[in-house]
C-alpha positions in Angstrom: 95.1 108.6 89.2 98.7 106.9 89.2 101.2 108.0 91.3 103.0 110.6 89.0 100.1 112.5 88.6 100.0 112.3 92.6 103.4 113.8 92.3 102.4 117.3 90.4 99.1 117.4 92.4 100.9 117.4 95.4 104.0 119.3 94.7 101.3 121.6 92.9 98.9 122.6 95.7 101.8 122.6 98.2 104.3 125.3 97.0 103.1 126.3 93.5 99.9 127.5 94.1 100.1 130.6 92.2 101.1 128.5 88.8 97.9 126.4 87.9 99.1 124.5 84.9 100.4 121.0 84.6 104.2 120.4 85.5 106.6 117.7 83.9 108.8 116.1 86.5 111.7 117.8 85.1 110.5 121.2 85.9 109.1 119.9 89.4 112.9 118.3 89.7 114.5 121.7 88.9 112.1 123.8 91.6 112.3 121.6 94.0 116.1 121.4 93.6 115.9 117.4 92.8 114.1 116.3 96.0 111.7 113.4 96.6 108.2 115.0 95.7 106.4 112.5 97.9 108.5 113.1 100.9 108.0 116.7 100.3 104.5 116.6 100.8 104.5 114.3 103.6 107.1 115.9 105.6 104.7 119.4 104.8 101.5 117.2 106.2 103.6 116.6 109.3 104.9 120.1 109.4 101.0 121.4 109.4 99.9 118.5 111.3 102.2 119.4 114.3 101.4 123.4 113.5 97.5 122.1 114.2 98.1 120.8 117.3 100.4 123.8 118.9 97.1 126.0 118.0 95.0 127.1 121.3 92.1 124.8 121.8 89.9 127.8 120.7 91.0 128.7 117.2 89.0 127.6 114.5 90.9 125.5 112.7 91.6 123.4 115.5 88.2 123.1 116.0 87.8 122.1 112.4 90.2 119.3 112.5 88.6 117.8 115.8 85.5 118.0 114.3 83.4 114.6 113.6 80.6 114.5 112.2 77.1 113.2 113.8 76.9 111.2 110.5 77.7 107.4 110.2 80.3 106.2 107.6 79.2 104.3 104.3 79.3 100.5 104.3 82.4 98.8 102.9 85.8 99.8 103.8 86.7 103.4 105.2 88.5 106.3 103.3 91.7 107.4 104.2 91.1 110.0 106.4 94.7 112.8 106.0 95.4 112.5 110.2 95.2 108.2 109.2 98.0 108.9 106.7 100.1 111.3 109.3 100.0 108.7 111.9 100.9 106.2 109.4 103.6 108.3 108.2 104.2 108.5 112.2 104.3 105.1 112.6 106.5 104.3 109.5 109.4 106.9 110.9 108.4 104.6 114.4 108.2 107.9 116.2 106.6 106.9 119.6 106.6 110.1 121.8 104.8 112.1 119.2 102.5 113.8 121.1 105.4 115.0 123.5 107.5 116.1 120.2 105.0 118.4 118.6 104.8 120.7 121.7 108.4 121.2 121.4 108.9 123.4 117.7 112.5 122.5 117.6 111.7 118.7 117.9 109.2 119.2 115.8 111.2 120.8 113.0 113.8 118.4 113.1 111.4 115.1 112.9 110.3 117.1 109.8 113.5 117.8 108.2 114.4 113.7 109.1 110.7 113.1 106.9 111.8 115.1 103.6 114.9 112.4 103.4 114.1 109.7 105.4 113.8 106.6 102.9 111.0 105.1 105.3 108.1 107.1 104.4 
């Protein structure tokens, strides 16, 4: 999978659900008004990421994406797990005080808006 086709599986699952056919990166430029598909999607992962971690401790799909399972990981290198790439994408906007930012929605919201242009990412 190259990374166009990364580009309409992404923009595809993120806001055109409803739509289940391939898209050509003209019609993805014209919904999404022109923006940076990739961006998109990772300022969305950050978006849920920090939506995640606001959740009380007792809802289940915190729980879910705290859980690790009892099983041991396959030899040779590790998959990319999706909170490895957030706190990569984390990293590459060198955001230090994350854990302090999500708490706060506003911070939160703007660090997000920063992702879908930020040229780092």
């Amino acid at each position: 999978m190259d990374l166009q086709e990364v580009e309409w599986v992404g923009i595809d699952w993120i806001i055109l659900v409803q739509d289940r056919r391939i898209k050509w990166n003209e019609e993805l430029n014209r919904l999404t008004g022109n923006k940076n598909t990739i961006n998109y999607v990772k300022a969305q992962r950050l978006a849920w990421f920090g939506h995640v971690h606001r959740m009380a401790e007792n809802s289940m799909v915190k729980k879910v994406c705290e859980w690790s399972p009892a099983l041991t990981r396959s030899l040779g290198r590790p998959k990319n797990r999706w909170e490895d790439d957030v706190k990569s994408d984390i990293t590459s906007m060198k955001i230090t005080n994350w854990k302090d930012c999500f708490r706060d929605r506003t911070k939160w919201k703007t660090l997000v808006e920063k992702a879908k242009t930020s040229l780092k990412l």
